[in-house]
C-alpha positions in Angstrom: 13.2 -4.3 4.8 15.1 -5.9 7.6 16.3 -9.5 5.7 19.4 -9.7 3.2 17.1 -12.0 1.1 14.0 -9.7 1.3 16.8 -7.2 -0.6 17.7 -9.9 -2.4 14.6 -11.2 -4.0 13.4 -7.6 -4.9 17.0 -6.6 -6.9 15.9 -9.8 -9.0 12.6 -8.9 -9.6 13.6 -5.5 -11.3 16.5 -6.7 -13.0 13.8 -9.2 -14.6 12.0 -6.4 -15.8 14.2 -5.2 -18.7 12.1 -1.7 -19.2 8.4 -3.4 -18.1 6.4 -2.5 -15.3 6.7 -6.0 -14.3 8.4 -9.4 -15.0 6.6 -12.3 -16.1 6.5 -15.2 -14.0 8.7 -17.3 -17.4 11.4 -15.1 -17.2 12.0 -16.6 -13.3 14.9 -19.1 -13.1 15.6 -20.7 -10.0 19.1 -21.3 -10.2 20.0 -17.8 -9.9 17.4 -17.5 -7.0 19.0 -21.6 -6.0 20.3 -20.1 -2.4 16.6 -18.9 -1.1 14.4 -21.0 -3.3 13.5 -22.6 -0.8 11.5 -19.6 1.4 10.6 -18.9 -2.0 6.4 -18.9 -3.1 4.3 -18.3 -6.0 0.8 -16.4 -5.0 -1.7 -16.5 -7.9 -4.3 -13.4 -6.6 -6.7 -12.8 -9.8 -8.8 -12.2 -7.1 -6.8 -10.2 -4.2 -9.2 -10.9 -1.4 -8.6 -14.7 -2.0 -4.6 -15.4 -2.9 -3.9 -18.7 -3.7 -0.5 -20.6 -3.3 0.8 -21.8 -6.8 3.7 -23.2 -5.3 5.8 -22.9 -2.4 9.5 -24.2 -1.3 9.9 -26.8 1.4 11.2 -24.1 3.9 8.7 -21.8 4.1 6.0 -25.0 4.1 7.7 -26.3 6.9 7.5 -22.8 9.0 3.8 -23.1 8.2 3.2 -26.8 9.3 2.9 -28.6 5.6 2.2 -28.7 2.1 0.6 -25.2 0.5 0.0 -25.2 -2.7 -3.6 -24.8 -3.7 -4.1 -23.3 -0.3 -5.2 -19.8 1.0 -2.5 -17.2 1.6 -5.0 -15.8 3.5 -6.1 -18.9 5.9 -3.9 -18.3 9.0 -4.4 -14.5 9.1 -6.6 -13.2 11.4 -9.4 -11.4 10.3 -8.7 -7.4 10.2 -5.7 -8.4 8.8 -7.1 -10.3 6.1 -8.6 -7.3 4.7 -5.5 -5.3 4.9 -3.6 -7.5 3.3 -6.2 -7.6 0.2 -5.9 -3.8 0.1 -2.1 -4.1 -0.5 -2.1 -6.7 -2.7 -4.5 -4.9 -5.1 -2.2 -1.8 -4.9 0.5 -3.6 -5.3 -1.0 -5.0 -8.3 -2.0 -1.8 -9.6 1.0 0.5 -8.7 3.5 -2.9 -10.0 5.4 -2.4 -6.8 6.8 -5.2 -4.3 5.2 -4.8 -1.0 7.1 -5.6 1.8 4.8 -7.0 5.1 5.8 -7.5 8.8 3.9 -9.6 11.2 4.0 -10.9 14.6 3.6 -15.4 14.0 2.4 -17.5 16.9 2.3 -21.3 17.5 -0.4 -23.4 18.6 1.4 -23.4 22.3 1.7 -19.2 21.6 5.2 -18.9 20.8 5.8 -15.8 19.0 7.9 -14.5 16.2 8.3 -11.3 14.0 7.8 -12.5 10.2 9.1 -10.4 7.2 7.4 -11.0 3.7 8.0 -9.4 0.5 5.5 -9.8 -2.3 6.5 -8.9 -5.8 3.9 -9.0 -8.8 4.3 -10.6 -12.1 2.4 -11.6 -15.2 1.4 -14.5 -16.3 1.6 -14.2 -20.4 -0.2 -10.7 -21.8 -1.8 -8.7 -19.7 -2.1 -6.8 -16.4 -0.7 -8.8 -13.2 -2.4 -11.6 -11.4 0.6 -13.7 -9.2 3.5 -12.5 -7.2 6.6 -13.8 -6.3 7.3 -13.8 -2.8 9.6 -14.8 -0.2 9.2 -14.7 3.9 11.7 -15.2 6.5 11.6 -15.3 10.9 13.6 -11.9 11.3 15.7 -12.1 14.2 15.6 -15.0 16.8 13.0 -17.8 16.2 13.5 -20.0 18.8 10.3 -19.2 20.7 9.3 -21.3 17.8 10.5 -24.8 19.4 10.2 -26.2 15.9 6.7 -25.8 15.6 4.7 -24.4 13.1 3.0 -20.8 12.7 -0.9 -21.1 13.5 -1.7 -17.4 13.5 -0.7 -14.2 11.9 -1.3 -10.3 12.2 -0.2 -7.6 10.2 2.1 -5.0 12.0 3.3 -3.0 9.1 3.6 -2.6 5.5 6.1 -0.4 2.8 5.8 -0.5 -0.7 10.0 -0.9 -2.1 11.7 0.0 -4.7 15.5 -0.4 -6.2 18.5 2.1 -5.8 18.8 3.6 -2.9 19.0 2.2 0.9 15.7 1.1 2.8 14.7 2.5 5.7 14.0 -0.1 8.4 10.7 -1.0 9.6 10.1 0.9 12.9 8.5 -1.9 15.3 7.7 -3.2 18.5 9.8 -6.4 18.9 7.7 -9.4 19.9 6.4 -10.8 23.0 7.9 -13.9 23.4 4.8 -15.5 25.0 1.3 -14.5 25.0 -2.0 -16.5 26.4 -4.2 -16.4 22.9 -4.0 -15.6 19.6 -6.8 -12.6 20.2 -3.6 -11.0 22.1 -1.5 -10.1 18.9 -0.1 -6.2 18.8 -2.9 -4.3 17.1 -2.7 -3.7 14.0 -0.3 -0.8 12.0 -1.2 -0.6 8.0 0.9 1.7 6.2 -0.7 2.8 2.8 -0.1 6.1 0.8 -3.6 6.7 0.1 -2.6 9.3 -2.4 -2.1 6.6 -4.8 -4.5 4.0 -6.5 -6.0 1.5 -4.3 -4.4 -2.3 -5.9 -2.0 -6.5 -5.8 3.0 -15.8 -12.8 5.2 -18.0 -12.3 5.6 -21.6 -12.0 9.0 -23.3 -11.3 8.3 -26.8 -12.8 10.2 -29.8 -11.6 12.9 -29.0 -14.9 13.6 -26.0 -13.7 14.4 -26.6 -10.1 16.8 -29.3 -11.6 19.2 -26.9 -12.9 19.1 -25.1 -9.6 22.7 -26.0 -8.6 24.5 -24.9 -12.0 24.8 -20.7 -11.2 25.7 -18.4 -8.7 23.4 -15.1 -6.9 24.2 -11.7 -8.5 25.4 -9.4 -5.9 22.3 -7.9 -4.0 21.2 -4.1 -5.0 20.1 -1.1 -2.9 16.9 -0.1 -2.6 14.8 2.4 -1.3 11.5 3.3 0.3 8.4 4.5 -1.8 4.9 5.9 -1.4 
């Protein structure tokens, strides 16, 4: 992971768990997540090959050109990496590990920028788990963006994370800055351990959010690389 707040939001996630697998989605409170809430997302994916946006702040709908929830996670990806991404969100799912994702992002008028994403699963009441909560930020310099939206997305790389001990980073090809169609993208890099079982709650009502400004972040954790 390359972003403080991709280390961030997955130091939260495991000190939610208390000795589960996973956290579920009630035990998120967005005051102590107040200073990122808003690249912050809820993905309900029952079914993994078609996530679903719950909810999702007013940052990350702006770097995506509007309002999100009830749409497809999935929409602006383009099609190898739509099945990709289904892959790791079922093992994600399965394993109960946060999945971290990079991607190249383009505009309409082919600006391009390198996207981080990390997708943690939770549950949603008893049972296995259906949602994550996730988080995306433009790592390094987005102004090839001009303040336009991302149109397009492919999948450069994924690694499955985990607390305690430093991440590596993410070893990739930094981004055209122009590029004359979306069909142009790098091609596509999946990392899965294929050792391991193929796999991928939580609502933040308008209550919630308006306690946001009450606490303070934890200090961030250390984490390290798995699978």
């Amino acid at each position: 992971m390359k972003h403080r707040n991709s280390h961030l939001l997955v130091g939260y996630w495991d000190r939610l768990r208390k000795g589960r697998d996973v956290p579920d989605q009630t035990d998120v409170d967005p005051r102590a997540i107040k200073r990122v809430l808003a690249n912050v997302f809820i993905l309900e994916a029952s079914d993994p090959g078609r996530p679903l946006y719950r909810l999702a702040g007013t940052a990350h709908c702006e770097q995506y050109g509007g309002e999100l929830k009830a749409t497809s996670f999935l929409a602006r990806w383009e099609t190898q990496s739509r099945s990709a991404i289904a892959l790791l969100l079922r093992q994600s799912l399965r394993t109960h590990q946060p999945v971290c994702i990079s991607s190249i992002g383009a505009t309409a008028s082919t600006g391009m920028v390198q996207i981080e994403t990390v997708l943690a699963p939770v549950t949603f009441g008893d049972g296995a788990p259906t949602r994550f909560l996730g988080i995306s930020h433009i790592v390094g310099d987005g102004n090839s963006r001009n303040g336009q939206p991302i149109a397009f997305e492919r999948l450069l790389g994924s690694q499955f994370v985990s607390e305690r001990e430093p991440v590596a980073p993410l070893d990739l090809p930094p981004p055209s800055v122009t590029r004359s169609s979306p069909t142009r993208a790098p091609h596509l890099r999946l990392v899965v351990n294929r050792d391991k079982p193929i796999t991928v709650h939580t609502d933040m009502d308008e209550a919630m959010q308006s306690l946001i400004s009450t606490l303070e972040l934890v200090p961030m954790p250390k984490f390290r690389v798995v699978g």
